[in-house]
N, C-alpha and C positions, 0 to 999 in steps of 0.2 A: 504494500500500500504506500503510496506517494506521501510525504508530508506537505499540506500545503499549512501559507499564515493563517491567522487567524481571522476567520469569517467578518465584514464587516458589515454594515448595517445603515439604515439610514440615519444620520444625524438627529434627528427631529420626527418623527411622526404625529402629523393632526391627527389623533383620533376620531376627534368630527368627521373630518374631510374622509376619513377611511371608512366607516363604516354604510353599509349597502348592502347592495347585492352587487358580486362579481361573479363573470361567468371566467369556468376555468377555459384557457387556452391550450395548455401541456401542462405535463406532469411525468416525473418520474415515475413510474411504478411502484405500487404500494396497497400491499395485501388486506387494507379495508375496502379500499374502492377497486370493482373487478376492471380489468384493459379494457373491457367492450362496452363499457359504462360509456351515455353520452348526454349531453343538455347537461353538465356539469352546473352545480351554482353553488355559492357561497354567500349567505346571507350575515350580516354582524350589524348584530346592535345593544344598545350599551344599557346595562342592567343597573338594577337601584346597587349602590356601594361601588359602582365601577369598574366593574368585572362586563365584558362581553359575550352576549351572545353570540353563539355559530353551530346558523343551520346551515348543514350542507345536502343537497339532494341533487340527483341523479336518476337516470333514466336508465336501466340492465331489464333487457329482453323485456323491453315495452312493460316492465312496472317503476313506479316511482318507488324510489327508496331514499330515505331520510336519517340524517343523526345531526342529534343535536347536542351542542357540547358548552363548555364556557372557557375564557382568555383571561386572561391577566397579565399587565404589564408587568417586565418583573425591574427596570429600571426606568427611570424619568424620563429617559429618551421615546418611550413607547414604542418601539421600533425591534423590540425584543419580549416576546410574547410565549407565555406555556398557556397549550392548551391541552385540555382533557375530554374524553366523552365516553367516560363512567356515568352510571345514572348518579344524579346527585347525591342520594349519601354516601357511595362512596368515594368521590372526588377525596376525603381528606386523605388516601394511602398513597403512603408514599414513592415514587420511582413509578407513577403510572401517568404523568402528564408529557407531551413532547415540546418541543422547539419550535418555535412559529416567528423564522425573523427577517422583517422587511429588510430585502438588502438592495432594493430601487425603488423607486416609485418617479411616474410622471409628474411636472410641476403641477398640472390640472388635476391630477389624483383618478387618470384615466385606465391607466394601467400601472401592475405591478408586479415586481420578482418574490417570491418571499421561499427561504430556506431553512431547512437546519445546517447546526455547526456542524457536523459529521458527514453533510452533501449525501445522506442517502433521501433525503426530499427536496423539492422542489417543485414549486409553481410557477405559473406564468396569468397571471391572472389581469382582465379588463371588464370594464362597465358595460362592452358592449359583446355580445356573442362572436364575431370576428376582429381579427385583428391583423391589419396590412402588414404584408410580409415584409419591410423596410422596417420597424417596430418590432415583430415580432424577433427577429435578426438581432434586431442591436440588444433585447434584451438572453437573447437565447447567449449568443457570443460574450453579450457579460459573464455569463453563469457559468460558460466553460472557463474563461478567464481566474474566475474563482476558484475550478476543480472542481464544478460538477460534471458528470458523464453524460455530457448531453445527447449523446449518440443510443441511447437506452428512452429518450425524449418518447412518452406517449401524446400524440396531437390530439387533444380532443373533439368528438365531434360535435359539432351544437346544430343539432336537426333542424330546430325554429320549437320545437315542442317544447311546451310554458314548465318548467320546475320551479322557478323562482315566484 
């Protein structure tokens, strides 16, 4: 395994500005959500105490499927996030939440990169179902730049069928 630095992140994230609904663009692979899965979404919105909501739903062999989970910032930058999707009581055990951390975002908050430190995730997430391949490039080529394995990149499809 390659040593890369240490993963970096965005300066600052608006939480305002961040929360929505994003549809996913790509994605690493990753044994919650199936490869054939498509209309990916990701919904976040910000809970009483300040902790986020995130629904994620998806569209496998024409049913919809859903989980829902919650975020927390874990420093002031907001830009570095665990998230969990334990059913609520048992959120407080420990070693079961992951890494959720913005390492781009567009100045309009139109689209974004988000990882973990260990590069075996990876999104590519926008506000809008498609994303022009000039865009999608510059953030794909970031994230190899980082040491992720972009060549493993699942593209997602976004059918036009409503999850969000």
């Amino acid at each position: 395994m390659t040593a890369h630095p240490p993963l970096t992140t965005v300066p600052k994230l608006d939480l305002a500005r961040y929360l929505g609904t994003w549809y996913e663009i790509a994605r690493l692979p990753m044994r919650h959500e199936p490869e054939d899965a498509t209309d990916v979404t990701a919904t976040y919105s910000l809970e009483e105490g300040g902790s986020i909501r995130v629904q994620n739903r998806c569209l496998h062999k024409g049913e919809l499927e859903e989980a829902i989970g919650q975020a927390k910032a874990v420093d002031d930058t907001n830009s570095k996030l665990e998230v969990t999707f334990l059913p609520e009581g048992l959120r407080w055990i420990p070693f079961t939440k992951g890494d959720y951390w913005v390492l781009q975002v567009a100045p309009d908050y139109s689209v974004a990169l988000v990882g973990s430190p260990d590069r075996d995730y990876l999104w590519l997430l926008a506000r809008t179902p498609e994303l022009d391949a000039v865009q999608r490039d510059h953030y794909i080529e970031y994230a190899a730049r980082q040491g992720f394995d972009v060549s493993r990149l699942i593209h997602t499809p976004q059918t036009g069928q409503r999850t969000a």
